[in-house]
VOMILUM-218256 format. One record per residue (C-alpha): residue number from 0; residue in one letter; x, y, z. Coordinates in Angstrom, 1 decimal, decimal comma, padded with zeros to 4 digits. Layout:
# VOMILUM-218256
 pos code     c1     c2     c3
 NUM    a      X      Y      Z
...
***
This chain:
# VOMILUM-218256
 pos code     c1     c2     c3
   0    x  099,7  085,4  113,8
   1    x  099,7  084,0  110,3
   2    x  101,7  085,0  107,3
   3    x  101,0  082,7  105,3
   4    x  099,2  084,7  102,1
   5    x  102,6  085,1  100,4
   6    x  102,0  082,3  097,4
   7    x  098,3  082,8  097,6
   8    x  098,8  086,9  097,0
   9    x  097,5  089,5  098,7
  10    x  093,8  091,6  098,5
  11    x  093,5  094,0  096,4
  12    x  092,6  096,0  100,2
  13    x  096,3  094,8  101,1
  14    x  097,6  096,0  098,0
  15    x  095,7  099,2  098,1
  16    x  097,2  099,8  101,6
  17    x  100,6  099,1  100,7
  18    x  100,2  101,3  098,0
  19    x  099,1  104,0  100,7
  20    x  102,1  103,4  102,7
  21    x  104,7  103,9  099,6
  22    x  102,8  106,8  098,2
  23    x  102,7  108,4  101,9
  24    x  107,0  107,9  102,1
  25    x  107,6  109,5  098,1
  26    x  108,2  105,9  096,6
  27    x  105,8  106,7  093,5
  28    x  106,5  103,8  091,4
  29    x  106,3  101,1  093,7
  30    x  102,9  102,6  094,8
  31    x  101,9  102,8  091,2
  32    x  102,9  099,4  090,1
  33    x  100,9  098,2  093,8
  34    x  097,6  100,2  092,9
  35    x  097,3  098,8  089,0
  36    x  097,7  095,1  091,0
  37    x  095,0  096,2  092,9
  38    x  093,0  097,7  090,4
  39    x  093,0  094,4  088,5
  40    x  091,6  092,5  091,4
  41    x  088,9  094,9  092,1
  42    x  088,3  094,8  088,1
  43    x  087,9  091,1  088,6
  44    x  085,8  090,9  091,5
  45    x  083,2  093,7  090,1
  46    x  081,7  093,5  086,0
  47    x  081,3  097,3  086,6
  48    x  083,4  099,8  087,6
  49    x  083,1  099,8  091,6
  50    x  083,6  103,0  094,0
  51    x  087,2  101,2  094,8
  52    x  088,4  100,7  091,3
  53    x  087,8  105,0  090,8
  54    x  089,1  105,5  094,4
  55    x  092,6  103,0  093,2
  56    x  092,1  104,7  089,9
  57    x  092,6  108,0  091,2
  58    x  095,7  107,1  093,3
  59    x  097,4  105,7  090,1
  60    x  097,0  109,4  088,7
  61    x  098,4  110,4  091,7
  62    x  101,3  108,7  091,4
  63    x  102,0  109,6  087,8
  64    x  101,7  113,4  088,6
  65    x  104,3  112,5  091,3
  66    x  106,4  110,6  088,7
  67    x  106,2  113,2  086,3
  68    x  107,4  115,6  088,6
  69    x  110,5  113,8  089,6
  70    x  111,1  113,2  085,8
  71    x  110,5  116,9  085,5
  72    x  113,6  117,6  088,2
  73    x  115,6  114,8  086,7
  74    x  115,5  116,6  083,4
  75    x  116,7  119,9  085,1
  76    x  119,1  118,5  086,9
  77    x  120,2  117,2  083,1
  78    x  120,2  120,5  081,7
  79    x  122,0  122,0  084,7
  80    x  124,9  119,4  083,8
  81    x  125,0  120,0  080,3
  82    x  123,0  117,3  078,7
  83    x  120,2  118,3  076,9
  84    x  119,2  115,7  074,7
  85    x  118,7  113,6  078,2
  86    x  117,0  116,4  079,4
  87    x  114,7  116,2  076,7
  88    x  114,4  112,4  076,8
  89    x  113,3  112,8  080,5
  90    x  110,4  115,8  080,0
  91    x  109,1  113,6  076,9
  92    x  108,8  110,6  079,5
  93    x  107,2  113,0  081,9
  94    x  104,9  113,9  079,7
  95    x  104,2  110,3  078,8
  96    x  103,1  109,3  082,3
  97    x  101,3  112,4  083,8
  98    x  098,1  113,0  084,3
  99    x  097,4  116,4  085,1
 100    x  096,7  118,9  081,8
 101    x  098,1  121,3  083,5
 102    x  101,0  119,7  084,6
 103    x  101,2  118,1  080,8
 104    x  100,9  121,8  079,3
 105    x  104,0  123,2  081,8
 106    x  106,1  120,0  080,7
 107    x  105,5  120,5  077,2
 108    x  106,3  124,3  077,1
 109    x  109,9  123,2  079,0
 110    x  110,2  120,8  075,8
 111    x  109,3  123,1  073,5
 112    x  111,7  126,0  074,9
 113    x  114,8  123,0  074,9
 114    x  113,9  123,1  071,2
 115    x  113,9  126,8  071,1
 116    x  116,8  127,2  072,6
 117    x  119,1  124,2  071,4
 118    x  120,8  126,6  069,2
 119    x  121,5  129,9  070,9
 120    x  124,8  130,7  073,1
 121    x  125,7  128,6  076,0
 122    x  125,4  130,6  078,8
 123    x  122,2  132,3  077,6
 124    x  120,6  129,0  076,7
 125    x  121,0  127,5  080,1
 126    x  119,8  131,0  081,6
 127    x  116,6  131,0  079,6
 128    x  115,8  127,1  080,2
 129    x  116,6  127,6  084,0
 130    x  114,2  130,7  084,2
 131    x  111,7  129,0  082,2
 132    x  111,8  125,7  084,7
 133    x  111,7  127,8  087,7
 134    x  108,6  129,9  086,4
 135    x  106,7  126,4  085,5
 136    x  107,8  125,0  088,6
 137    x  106,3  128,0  090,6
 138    x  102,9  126,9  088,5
 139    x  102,5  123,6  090,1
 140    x  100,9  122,5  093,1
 141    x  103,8  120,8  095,3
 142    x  103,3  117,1  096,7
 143    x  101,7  117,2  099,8
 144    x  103,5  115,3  102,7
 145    x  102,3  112,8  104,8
 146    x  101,0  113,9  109,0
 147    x  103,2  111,8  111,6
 148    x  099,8  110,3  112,2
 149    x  098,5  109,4  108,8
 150    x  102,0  107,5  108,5
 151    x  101,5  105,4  111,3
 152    x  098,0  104,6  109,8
 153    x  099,4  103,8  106,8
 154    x  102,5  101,8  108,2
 155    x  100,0  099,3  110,4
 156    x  097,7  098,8  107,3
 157    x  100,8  096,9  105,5
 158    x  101,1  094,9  108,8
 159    x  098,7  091,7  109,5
 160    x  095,4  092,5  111,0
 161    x  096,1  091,1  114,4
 162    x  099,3  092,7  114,6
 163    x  097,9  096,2  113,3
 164    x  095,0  096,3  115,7
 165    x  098,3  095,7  119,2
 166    x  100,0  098,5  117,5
 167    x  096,6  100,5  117,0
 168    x  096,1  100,1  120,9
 169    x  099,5  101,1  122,2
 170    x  100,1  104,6  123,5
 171    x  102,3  107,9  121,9
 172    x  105,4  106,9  122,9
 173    x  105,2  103,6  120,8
 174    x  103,7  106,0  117,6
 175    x  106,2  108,5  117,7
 176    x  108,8  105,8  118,2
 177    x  107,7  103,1  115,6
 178    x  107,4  106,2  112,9
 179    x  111,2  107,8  114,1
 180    x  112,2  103,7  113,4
 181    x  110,7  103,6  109,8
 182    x  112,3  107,2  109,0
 183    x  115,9  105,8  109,6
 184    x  115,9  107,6  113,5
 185    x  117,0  104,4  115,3
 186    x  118,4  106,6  118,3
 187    x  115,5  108,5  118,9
 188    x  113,4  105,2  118,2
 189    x  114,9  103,3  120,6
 190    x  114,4  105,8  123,2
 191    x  110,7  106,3  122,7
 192    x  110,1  102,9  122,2
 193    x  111,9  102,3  125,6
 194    x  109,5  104,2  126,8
 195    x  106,4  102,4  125,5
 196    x  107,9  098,9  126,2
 197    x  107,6  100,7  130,0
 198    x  104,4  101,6  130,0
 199    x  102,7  098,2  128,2
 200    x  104,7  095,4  129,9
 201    x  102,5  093,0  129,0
 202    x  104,8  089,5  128,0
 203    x  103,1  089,1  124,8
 204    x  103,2  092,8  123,2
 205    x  105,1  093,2  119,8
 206    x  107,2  096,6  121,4
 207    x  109,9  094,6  122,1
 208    x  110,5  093,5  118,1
 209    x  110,5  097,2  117,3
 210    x  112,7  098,1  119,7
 211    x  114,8  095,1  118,9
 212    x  115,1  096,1  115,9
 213    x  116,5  100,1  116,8
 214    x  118,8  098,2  118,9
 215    x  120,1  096,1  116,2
 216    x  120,6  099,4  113,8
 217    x  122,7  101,0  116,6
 218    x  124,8  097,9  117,5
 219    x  123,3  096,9  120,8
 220    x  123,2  093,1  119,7
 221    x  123,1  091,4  122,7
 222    x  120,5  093,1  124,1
 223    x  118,2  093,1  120,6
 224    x  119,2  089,4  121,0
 225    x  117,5  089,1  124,6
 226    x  114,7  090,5  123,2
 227    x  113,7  088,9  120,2
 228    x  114,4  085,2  121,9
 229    x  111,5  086,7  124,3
 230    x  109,1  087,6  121,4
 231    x  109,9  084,5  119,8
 232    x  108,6  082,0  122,8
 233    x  104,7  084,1  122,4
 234    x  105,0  084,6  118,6
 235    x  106,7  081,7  117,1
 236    x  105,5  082,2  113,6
 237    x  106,4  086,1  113,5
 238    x  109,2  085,8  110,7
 239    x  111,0  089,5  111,2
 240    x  112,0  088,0  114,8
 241    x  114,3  085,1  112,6
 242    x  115,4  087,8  110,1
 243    x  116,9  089,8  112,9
 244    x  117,9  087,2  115,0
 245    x  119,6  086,2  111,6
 246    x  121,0  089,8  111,0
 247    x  122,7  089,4  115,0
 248    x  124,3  086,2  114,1
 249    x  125,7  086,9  110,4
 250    x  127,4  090,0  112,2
 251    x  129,2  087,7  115,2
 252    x  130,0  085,5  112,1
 253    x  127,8  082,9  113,5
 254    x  126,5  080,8  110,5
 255    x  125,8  077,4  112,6
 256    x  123,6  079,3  115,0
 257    x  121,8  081,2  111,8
 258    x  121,2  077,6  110,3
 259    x  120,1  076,0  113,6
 260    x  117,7  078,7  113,8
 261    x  116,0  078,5  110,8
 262    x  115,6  074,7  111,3
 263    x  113,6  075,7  114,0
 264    x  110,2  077,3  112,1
 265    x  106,9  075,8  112,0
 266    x  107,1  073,2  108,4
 267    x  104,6  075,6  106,9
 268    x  106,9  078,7  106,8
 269    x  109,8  076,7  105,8
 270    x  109,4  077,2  102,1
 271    x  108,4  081,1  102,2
 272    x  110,0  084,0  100,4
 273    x  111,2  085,1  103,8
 274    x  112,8  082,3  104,9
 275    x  114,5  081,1  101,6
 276    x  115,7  084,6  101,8
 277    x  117,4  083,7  105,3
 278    x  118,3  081,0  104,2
 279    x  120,1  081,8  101,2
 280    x  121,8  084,6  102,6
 281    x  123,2  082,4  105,4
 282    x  124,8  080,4  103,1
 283    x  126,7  083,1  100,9
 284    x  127,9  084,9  104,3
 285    x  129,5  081,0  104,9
 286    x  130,9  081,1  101,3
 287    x  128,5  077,9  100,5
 288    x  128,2  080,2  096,8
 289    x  126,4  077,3  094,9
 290    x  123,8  076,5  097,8
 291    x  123,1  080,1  097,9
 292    x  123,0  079,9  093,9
 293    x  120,7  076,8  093,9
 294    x  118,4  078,4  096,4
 295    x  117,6  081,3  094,8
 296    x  117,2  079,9  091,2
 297    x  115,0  076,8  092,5
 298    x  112,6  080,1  094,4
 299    x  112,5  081,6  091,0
 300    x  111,6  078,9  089,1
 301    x  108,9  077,9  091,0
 302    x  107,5  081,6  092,1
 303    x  108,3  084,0  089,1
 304    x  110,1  087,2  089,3
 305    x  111,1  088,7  092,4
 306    x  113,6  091,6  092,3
 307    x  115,1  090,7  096,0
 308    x  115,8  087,2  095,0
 309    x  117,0  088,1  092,0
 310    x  119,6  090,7  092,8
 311    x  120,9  088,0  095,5
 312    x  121,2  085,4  092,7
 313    x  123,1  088,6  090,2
 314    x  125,5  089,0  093,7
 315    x  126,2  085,2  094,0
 316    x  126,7  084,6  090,6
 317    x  129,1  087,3  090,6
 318    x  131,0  085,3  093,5
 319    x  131,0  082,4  091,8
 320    x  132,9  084,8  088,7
 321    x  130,1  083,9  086,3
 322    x  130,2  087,4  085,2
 323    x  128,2  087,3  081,8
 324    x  125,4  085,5  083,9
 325    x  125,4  088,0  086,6
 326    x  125,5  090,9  083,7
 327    x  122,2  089,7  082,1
 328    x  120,6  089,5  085,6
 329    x  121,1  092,8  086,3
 330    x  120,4  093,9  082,9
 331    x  116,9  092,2  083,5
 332    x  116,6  093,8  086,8
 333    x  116,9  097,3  085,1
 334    x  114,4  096,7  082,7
 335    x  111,9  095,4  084,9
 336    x  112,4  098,9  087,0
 337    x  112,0  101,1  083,6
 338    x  108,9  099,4  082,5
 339    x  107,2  100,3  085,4
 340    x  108,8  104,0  085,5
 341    x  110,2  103,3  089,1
 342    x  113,6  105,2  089,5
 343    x  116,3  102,2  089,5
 344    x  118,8  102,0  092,1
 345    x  122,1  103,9  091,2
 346    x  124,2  100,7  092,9
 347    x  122,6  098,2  090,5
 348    x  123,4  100,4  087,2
 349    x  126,6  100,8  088,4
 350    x  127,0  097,2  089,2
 351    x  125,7  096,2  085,5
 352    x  127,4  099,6  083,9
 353    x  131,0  098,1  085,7
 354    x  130,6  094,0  084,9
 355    x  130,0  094,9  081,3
 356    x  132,8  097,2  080,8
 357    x  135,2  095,2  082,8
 358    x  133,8  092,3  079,9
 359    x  134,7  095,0  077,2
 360    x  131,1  095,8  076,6
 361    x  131,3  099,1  074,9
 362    x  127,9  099,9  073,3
 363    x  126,0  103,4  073,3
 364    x  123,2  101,9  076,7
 365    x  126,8  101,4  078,8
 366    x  127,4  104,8  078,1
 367    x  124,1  106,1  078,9
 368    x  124,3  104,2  082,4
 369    x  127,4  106,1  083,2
 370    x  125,9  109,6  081,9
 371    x  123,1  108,8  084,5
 372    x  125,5  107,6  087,7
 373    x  127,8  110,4  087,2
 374    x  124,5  112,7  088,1
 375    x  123,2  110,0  090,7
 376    x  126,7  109,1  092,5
 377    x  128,7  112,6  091,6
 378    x  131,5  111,1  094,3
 379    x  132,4  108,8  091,1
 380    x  131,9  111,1  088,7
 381    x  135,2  111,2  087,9
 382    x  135,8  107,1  086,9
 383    x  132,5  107,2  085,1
 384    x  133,4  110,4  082,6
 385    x  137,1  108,2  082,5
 386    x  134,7  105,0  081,1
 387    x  132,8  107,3  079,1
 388    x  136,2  108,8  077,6
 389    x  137,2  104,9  076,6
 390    x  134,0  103,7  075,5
 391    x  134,1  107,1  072,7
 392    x  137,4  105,8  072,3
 393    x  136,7  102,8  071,2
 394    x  134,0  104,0  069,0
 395    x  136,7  106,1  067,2
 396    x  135,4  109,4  068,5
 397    x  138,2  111,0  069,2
 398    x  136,8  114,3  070,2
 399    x  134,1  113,6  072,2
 400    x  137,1  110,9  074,2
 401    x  139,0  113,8  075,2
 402    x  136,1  116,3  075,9
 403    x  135,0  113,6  078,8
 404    x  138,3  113,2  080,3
 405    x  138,5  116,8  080,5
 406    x  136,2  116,1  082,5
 407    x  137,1  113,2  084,4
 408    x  140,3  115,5  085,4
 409    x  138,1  118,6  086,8
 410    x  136,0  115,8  088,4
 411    x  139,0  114,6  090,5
 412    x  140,2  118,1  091,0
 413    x  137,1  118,8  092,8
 414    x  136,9  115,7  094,2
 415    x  140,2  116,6  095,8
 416    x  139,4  120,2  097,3
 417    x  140,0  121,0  101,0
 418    x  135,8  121,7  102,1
 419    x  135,2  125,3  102,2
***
């Protein structure tokens, strides 16, 4: 099979289909920013508007209604903690991205009752803004879920045509397996896939990669090993076989064989994504920091933006304790999540949030970052309200500096109650 349509980019059919298979599994922006690349293609292969573009068109307002609802519980979750000026900052971005009037109309009448609200007592306030976001709530249609089937259908239309059409032809067992594999069931996975590898022994079928890779999930190394060497000698240029083949050998602390293996592709994978991925993380698991560094920069010089190469270079950079460099990489990284209204992984806020106050960064965004973790990682609640007390602190705002380690205390308190 051929991968090679990674510097050439995909069809806007590819990207459509990949949008399918993020929107099926909840992951609303990355589907959203994946059907506007695909609108633009269709856009520039039609002068008018085609049946696709309002198909992809339609999808993208799908998406926003889905963003705007998660905004919509981000902001309540806000208000249940106390913080209603970041409750209002979410509803006003939900209302910024939605589609749906009717959706638009409930958002703005939870905006408008904040307002309302905002200065009666406490415990009343929060009792009339949690009525009033459970009524609205009860208003909306939910998000539907994906079928077990439709997700298969969607998972093989990411995959390569050849590969799709195998995994189109092999039997329940292998279905219910490969979907228990993408939802994060590698035990089940493993046995149903066991079961399908049984029942279509032909040498050259792709079952063995996906049950290779339930194996390697659930520490049977050896044996994923055994496998993936096998699916390797029929399909040579199938590049998840050297990523977990890579995986096995980074865990035995094997870098030489990781190295010697990646010598090994076909000269027209070499310089992929994929395998200067490998490649790069090969060397940082040897402690080779700077070849790591140098790989990753060189890829984004020549490619653009990538937010997988670029997080590696923010973690070797950080290795290499060039902090300030790291700090800005992640900085960039957030910003290139918010502008495309995809929720922004907690661990790389909290990564940027803990460089920058470790460099004495005290502004008013540091403190917003640990406003949001202590919501998204409430385990550390208690260390971020502590940097939030020192960062009012340093600002001379005495009162607001001992309010949050009031609340730092309770948070460790809590954290330290027997389960009940």
């Amino acid at each position: 099979m051929s991968l090679m349509n990674l510097f050439s980019g995909p069809t806007p059919e590819k990207l459509e289909a990949r949008g399918d298979a993020l929107l099926a599994s909840g992951q609303w922006g990355q589907a959203k920013q994946l059907y506007e690349r695909a609108l633009g293609k269709y856009a520039q292969a039609h002068r008018e508007e085609s049946f696709r573009c309002r198909q992809v068109r339609e999808k993208i307002h799908q998406t926003r209604d889905a963003l705007a609802r998660e905004h919509q519980t981000t902001a309540k979750a806000y208000l249940d903690g106390g913080y209603v000026d970041e409750a209002r900052e979410m509803l006003g971005l939900a209302i910024d991205i939605c589609h749906d009037p009717s959706l638009e109309k409930a958002l703005a009448r939870q905006l408008e009752m904040l307002d309302i609200h905002q200065d009666e007592p406490h415990d009343d306030q929060g009792a009339a803004q949690e009525d009033h976001f459970s009524a609205d709530n009860h208003d909306l249609p939910p998000v539907q879920s994906a079928s077990r089937e439709e997700l298969f259908q969607a998972l093989c239309h990411t995959l390569p045509e050849d590969v799709s059409r195998a995994y189109r032809s092999y039997d329940q067992a292998f279905i219910d397996g490969y979907v228990a594999l993408n939802e994060g069931r590698f035990e089940s996975a493993a046995i149903l896939l066991e079961q399908a590898m049984a029942q279509n022994p032909q040498p050259d079928s792709y079952i063995p990669l996906e049950l290779a890779t339930a194996y390697v999930n659930i520490g049977r190394l050896a044996e994923a090993r055994e496998l993936l060497e096998n699916v390797r000698r029929h399909h040579p240029e199938a590049l998840p076989v050297y990523q977990l083949l890579c995986e096995i050998y980074w865990d035995w602390g094997a870098s030489s064989e990781a190295e010697a293996l990646l010598t090994s592709l076909p000269p027209h994978l070499a310089q992929s994504r994929a395998v200067i991925h490998l490649k790069g993380q090969t060397h940082f698991r040897a402690g080779r920091y700077e070849s790591a560094r140098n790989l990753y920069r060189d890829y984004l010089d020549t490619f653009g933006w990538h937010e997988v190469m670029a997080l590696e270079l923010a973690q070797t950079l950080e290795s290499l304790q060039a902090t300030e460099e790291a700090i800005a990489l992640y900085g960039k990284i957030i910003h290139q999540g918010k502008g495309c209204r995809s929720r922004v992984d907690p661990w790389i806020k909290h990564k940027y949030a803990e460089l920058s106050f470790g460099e004495g960064h005290m502004g008013n965004h540091i403190l917003e970052l640990y406003l949001s973790l202590a919501r998204e990682i409430p385990a550390h609640a208690d260390t971020y309200f502590e940097r939030i007390s020192a960062i009012y602190q340093s600002q001379g705002n005495r009162a607001e500096a001992d309010r949050f380690e009031a609340f730092a205390a309770r948070a460790r308190s809590d954290k330290h109650q027997p389960a009940g």
